[in-house]
N, C-alpha and C positions, 0 to 999 in steps of 0.2 A: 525187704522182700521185693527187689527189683528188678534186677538182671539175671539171665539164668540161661548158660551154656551148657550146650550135652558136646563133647567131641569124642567121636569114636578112636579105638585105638587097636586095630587089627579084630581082636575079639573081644576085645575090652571096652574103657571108654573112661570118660573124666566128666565129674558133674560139678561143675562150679557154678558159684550163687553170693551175688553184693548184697547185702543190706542197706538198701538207705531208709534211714528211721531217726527220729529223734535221740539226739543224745542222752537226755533227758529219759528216758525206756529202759527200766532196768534189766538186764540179763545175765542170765550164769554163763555159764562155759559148757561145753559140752562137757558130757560125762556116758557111763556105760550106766544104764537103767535097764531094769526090766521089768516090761507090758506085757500082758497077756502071759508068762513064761516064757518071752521071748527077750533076748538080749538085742537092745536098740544102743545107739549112739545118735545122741541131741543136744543144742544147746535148748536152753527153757527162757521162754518171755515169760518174766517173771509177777508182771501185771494179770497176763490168762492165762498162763499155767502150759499153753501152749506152744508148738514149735515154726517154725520155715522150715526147718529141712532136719530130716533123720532117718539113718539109716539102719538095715537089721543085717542078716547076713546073705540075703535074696533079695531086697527090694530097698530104693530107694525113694523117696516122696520128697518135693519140693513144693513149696508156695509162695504164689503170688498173689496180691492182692487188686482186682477187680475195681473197675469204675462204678462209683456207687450214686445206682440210679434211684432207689427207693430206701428211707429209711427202715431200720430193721427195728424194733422194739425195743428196749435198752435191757429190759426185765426178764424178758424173753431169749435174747439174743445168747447166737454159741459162737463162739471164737473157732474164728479158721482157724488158727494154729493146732484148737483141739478136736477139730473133724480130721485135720490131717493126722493126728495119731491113733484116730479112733481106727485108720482105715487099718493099721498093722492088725485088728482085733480079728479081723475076717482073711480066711482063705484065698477069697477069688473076689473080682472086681463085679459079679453081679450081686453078691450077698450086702457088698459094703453099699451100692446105690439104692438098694431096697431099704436100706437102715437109716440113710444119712437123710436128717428132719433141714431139708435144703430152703426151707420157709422161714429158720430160723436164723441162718448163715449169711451176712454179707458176700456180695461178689468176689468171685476169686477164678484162679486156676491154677491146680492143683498139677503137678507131673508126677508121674508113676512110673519107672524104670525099674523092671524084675529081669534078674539076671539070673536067677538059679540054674536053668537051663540055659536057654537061648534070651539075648537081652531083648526083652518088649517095651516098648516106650508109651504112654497111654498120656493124654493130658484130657482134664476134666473142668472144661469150660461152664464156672456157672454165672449168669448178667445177673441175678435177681429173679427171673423168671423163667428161664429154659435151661437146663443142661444138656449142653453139647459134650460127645464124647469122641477122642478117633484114636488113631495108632497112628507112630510116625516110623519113618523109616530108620531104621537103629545104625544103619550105615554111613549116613550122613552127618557134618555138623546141621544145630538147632539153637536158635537163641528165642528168648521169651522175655519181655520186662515187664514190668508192672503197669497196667491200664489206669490206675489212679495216680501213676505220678507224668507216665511218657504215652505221647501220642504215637500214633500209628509209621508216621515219618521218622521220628528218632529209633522206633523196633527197626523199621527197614535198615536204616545208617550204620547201627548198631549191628546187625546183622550182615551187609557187607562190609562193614570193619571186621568182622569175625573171620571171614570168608577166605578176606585176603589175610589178615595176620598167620592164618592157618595155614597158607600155600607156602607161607614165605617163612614159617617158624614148626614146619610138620618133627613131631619127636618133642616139641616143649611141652611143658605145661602150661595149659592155659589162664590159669591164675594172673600168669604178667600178663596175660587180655584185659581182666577183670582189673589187674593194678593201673594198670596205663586207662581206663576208664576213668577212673577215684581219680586220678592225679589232672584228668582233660573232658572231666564231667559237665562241658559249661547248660547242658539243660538242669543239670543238679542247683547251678549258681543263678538259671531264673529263680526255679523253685524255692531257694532258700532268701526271695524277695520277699515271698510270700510267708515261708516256714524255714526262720532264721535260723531254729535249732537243727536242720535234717541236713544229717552227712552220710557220707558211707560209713557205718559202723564195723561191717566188718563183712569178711571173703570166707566161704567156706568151700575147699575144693574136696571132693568124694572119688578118690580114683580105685576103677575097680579092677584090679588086676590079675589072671587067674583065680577067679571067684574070690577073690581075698581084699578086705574093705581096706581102706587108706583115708581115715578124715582126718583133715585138714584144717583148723580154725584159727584164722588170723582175726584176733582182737583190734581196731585202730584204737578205742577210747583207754583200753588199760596197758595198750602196745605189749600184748603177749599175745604167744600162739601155742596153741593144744595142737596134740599127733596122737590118735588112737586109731586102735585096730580091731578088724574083729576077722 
C-alpha cells in the first residue's frame, strides 16, 4: 500500500497502485464480489479480510497506510482495508464520515475517484487524530506513497519522476512507471535492512475508459496476472 498514481487520460484516467508488503501476507486475487448489492472488483488481505484498492462501476478507493503515531488497541482495532470497503456501503461522502469509528482506525489515506458523471478525486487524510479532507484537481497527474514506509523527500522524487516519465511517455501506460519503480526501488533496499521480508508484491492498474472499468493485477509472488471488467 505504497505508491499511488492518478494520470488523466482526455476524460478518462488510469489509477495505479504498488504494494509493498511482506511476502509473508497472504492474499487472494482479485475477483468480482458483491457488497451492499453492488458488483466490486478487489483483491482481499486475507489476514483482515480487507482490501488496498477496489473498484465498483462509479468509484474507485485506494489505500494507504499512515505514519503511526499512537497505538491503536489490538481488541478494539478496525482494519483500513475494511473502512475502505465500508465506504462502497454509503451514497455520498458525508454519510460515510459520520459512520466511519476513526478512534478505532490506524493512520491512513484513503483516495476516492467517482467517475459516474464527472471524475471527483477526494483523498481522506487521517494522522490518528484529525481528519483532513480536500478534492484534487482530476486534470492533472497525482502521486501519493505511503507515510509509514517513505518520507516526504522520496513523495516529492517520486512525484517528479512521474512528471517527467509522463511528458516523455504521454499515451502509455503507466504501470511501466510503477515497474521501473519495483526494479530501481533503492529506498525499498534501505527499508528491507530493517524488514527483510518487504517487496513490491504486486501493481494493480484501474484504467477507466468511457465509464467502463479495466483491472489490472499483476501478482510478483505467484507471477500471474488477473484482467477483469466491469
Amino acid at each position: 500500500m505504497c505508491t499511488v498514481s492518478y494520470i488523466p487520460r482526455n476524460n478518462d484516467f488510469i489509477l495505479t497502485s504498488s504494494r509493498d508488503e511482506s511476502v509473508n501476507r497472504p492474499t487472494s486475487t482479485p475477483k468480482k464480489r458483491m457488497l451492499n448489492k453492488e458488483s466490486l472488483i478487489f483483491p482481499k488481505d486475507s489476514k483482515s479480510g480487507g482490501t488496498w484498492i477496489a473498484s465498483s462501476k462509479s468509484r474507485i478507493l485506494c489505500l494507504l497506510n499512515g505514519k503511526i503515531n499512537k497505538t491503536v488497541n489490538a481488541l478494539t482495532k478496525i482494519s483500513r482495508g475494511q473502512i475502505l470497503l465500508d465506504n462502497f456501503k454509503f451514497l455520498n461522502t458525508k454519510d460515510f464520515l459520520k459512520q466511519i469509528p476513526l478512534k478505532y482506525v490506524e493512520p491512513f489515506i484513503l483516495l476516492q475517484v467517482d467517475f459516474e458523471k464527472n471524475t471527483h478525486i477526494q483523498e481522506f487524510n487521517w494522522n490518528g487524530e484529525k481528519l483532513t479532507v480536500r478534492s484534487l484537481d482530476n486534470t492533472i497527474p497525482h502521486l501519493w506513497t505511503s507515510t509509514s514506509l517513505y518520507s516526504n523527500e522520496v513523495k516529492q522524487k517520486r512525484h517528479d519522476l512521474l512528471l517527467d516519465w509522463e511528458t516523455k511517455n504521454q499515451g502509455n501506460n503507466p504501470i511501466d512507471f510503477h515497474l521501473d519503480l519495483k526494479e530501481n526501488n533503492s529506498e525499498l533496499f534501505e527499508i528491507k535492512k530493517k524488514k527483510s521480508d518487504i517487496l513490491t508484491t504486486s501493481i494493480t492498474s484501474v484504467e477507466i475508459k468511457d465509464k467502463k472499468v479495466s483491472f489490472l493485477y499483476s501478482d510478483f509472488i505467484s507471477n500471474k496476472s488477473t484482467i477483469l471488467k466491469l
